[in-house]
N, C-alpha and C positions, 0 to 999 in steps of 0.2 A: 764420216758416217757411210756404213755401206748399206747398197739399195735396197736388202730387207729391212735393215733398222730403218730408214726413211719409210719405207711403205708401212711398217711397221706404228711407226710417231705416228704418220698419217691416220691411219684408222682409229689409234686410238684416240685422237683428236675429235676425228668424227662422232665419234663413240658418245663422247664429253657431250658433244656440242648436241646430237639426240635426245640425248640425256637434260638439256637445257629447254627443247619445245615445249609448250602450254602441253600437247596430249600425255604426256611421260611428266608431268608436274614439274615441269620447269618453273618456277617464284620472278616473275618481273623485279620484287623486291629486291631480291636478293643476286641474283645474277645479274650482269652486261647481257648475255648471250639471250636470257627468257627477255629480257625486256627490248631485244631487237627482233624476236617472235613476236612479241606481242604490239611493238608497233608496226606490222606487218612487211612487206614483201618491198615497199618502195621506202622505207627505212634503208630495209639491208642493200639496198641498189645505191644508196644515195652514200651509205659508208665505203662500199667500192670504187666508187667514182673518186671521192675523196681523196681514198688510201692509194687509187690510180695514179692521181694528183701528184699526191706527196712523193709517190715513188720517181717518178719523172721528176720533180723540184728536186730531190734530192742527187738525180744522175748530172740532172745538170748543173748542181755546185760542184760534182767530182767527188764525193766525200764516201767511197765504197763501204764503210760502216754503216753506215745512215742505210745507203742505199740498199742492204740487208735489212735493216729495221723494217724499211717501209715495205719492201717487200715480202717481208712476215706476216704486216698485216694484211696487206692486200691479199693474201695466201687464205688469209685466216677469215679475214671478210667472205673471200670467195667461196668459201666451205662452208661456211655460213648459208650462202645462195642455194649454194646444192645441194644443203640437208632440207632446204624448206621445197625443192621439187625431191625430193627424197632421194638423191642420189650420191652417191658416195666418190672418195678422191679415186679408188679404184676405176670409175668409169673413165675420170680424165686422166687417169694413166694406160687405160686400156685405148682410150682414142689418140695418144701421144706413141705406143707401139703402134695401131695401126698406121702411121704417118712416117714411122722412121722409116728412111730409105727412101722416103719418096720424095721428091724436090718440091719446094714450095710453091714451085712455079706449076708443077703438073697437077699439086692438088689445087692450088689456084684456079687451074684452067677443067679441073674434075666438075666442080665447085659450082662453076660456070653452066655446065650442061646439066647437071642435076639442074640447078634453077630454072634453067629454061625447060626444062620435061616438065618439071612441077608445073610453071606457065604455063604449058599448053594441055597437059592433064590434071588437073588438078580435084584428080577424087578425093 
């Protein structure tokens, strides 16, 4: 799959998953997706963690099938989160380009002084 078609899934996945909130008539009934709106915000925290879980259990049998599996849902979970502060897989790919190129270590240590600015101004 090339990186349009992915960005591509991605949104419309989103799309789907908007399409599933209580405001847009999402059905608890009838959907998984309205009935993780509707049991709110530490619902869909608590399927992440989960799906975090299982993806780690599965890396550590070794079994790189699986470990796609889980990482699907944790993907799908995770977009889940996003659409309920209203944000889209576009933002986390736009903060995944601001980052390329840059060492983990330096936005690590970026990371760092922002926090402390914040600490010591904290308008």
């Amino acid at each position: 799959m090339n990186d349009l078609t992915s960005q591509d899934l991605l949104a419309r996945l989103a799309a789907v998953i908007e399409s599933r909130k209580p405001e847009a008539g999402g059905d608890p009934d009838k959907s998984y997706v309205a009935r993780l709106f509707a049991r709110g915000l530490d619902a869909m925290l608590k399927k992440v963690g989960e799906e975090a879980t299982e993806t780690v259990m599965a890396a550590k049998d070794g079994e790189p099938q699986k470990v796609v599996y889980e990482v699907a849902d944790l993907w799908f979970h995770s977009m889940i989160v996003l659409a309920a502060f209203d944000l889209k897989p576009a933002d986390v790919l736009n903060e995944l380009a601001r980052r390329e190129g840059l060492s983990g270590l330096e936005e690590f240590a970026l990371r760092r002084v922002q926090q402390r600015e914040q600490q010591e101004d904290p308008r």
